[in-house]
C-alpha positions, -999 to +999 in steps of 0.1 A: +000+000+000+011+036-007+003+061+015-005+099+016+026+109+034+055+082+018+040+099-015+051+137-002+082+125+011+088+104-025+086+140-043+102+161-017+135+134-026+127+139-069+124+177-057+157+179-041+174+159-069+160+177-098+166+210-081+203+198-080+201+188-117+192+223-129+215+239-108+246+219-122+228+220-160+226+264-162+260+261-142+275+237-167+260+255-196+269+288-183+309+275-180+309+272-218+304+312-228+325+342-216+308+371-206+332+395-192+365+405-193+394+377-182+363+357-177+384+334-199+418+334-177+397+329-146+382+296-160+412+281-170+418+277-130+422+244-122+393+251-100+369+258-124+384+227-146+374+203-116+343+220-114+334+212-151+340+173-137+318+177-107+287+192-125+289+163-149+293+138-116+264+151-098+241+154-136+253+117-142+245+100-106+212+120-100+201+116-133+200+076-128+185+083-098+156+091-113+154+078-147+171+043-142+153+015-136+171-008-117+160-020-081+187+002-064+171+035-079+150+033-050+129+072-066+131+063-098+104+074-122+102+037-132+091+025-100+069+056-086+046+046-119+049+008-106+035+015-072+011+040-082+001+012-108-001-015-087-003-008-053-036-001-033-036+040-019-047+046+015-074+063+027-054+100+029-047+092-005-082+085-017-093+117+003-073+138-020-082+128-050-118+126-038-110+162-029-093+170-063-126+161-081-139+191-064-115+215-082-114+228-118-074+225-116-059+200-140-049+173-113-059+137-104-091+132-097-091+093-100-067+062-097-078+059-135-067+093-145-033+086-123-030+048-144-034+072-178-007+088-168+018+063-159+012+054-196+025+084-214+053+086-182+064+052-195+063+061-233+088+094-227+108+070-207+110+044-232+114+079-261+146+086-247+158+048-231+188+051-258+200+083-242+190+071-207+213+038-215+242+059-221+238+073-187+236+047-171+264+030-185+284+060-177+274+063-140+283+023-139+316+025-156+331+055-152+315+080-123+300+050-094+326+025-103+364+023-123+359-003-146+394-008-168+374-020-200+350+009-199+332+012-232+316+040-228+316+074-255+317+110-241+283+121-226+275+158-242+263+184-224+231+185-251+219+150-237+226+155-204+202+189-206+178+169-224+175+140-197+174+172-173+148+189-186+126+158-190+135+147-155+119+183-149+087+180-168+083+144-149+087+156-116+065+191-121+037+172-138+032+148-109+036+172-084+011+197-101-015+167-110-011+154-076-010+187-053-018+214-077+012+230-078+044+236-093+081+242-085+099+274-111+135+254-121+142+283-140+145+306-114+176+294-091+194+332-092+211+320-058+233+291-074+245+311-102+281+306-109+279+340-131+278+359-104+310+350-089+328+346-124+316+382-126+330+390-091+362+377-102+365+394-134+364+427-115+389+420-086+411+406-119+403+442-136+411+464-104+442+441-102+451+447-138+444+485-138+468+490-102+493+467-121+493+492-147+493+522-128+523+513-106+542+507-143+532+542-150+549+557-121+575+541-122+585+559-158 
C-alpha cells in the first residue's frame, strides 16, 4: 500500500534531486560562454576545470537516480509509476483525489486518470531509453565505479540537458497533477556561478588597472 505521506516525502527526494540537476545544468551550460573580461583566464583555473567534472558527476548520478530503472534507484520514475500502478492507496490518499474532483485544476481526480498517466510517463521514458542507457552506463563505468574495460563514449552536455529537462517535466507534472502545484526550475538566481565569475573578473580588472598604474609611475 502507498500512503499519503510516503507519496510527499517520494517528491520532496525527486524535488531535491532535480533541483540539483538544474542547478549543475545552467552552471554547466553557463561554464561554456564568456561574458566578461578575463572571464576566460579565470576559468582556466584548475578550479573551475574540476568543477566542469563535478557538475557532470552530480548530472550523471542524480540523473540515474531518477530515470534508471534498476532496483537500487530506489525514486526512480520507473518505479513511482509501478507502485502508483499497482499498489492499493490509502485512505489520505483517496481523500485527496476525492478532494481533487472538487476542483477545476488539471490534477488527479481518479486512480484511472493517475494509471493514464503512468502510460504516457512510460512512453517518454522508453522515447529517450537510448539516451538514458548511455547514462547509465556512464554512471556504472566511469563516475559509481572504475571499470578498466569501460566502453563508454563521451556524454554531451546536449543530452545530459535533455535528460534534465525531461527529468523536470516528470517531476513538475506529478507534483502539479497530484497537489496542484508547481516548483519554477528556472529561477535558481542563488546558485548562479555568473555571479562569482563576474565577481572575479572585476577583482582581476582592479588588479590589472593597479598593475598598470604602478608601471606608470615608475616611468
Amino acid at each position: 500500500m502507498i500512503t499519503l505521506e510516503e507519496l510527499k516525502k517520494w517528491i520532496e527526494d525527486i524535488s531535491n534531486i532535480v533541483i540539483d540537476l538544474n542547478i549543475s545544468i545552467k552552471n554547466a551550460q553557463r561554464l561554456t560562454e564568456d561574458k566578461y573580461d578575463f572571464e576566460k583566464q579565470i576559468k582556466k583555473h584548475g578550479f573551475f576545470q574540476h568543477h566542469w567534472y563535478q557538475l557532470k558527476f552530480i548530472m550523471v548520478i542524480q540523473l540515474c537516480k531518477l530515470l534508471g530503472s534498476s532496483q537500487n534507484d530506489k525514486r526512480s520514475f520507473h518505479k513511482l509509476c509501478n507502485i502508483l500502478e499497482r499498489e492499493k492507496y490509502d485512505l489520505e490518499l483517496r481523500n485527496l483525489l476525492s478532494e481533487n474532483s472538487k476542483n477545476y485544476k488539471d490534477t488527479f481526480k481518479t486512480r484511472t486518470d493517475i494509471k493514464a498517466e503512468v502510460l504516457v510517463v512510460r512512453e517518454k521514458l522508453f522515447k529517450h531509453k537510448d539516451l538514458i542507457d548511455k547514462v547509465v552506463s556512464a554512471r556504472n563505468q566511469i563516475y559509481a565505479h572504475i571499470d578498466p574495460n569501460a566502453n563508454v563514449g563521451l556524454i554531451k552536455l546536449e543530452v545530459l540537458k535533455e535528460l534534465v529537462l525531461l527529468s523536470s517535466e516528470l517531476f513538475n507534472h506529478f507534483q502539479s497533477k497530484l497537489f496542484g502545484n508547481k516548483t519554477y526550475l528556472e529561477v535558481l538566481p542563488d546558485w548562479d556561478i555568473g555571479y562569482v565569475l563576474w565577481y572575479m573578473s572585476e577583482l582581476r580588472k582592479l588588479d590589472d588597472e593597479e598593475r598598470k598604474a604602478k608601471i606608470a609611475g615608475l616611468r
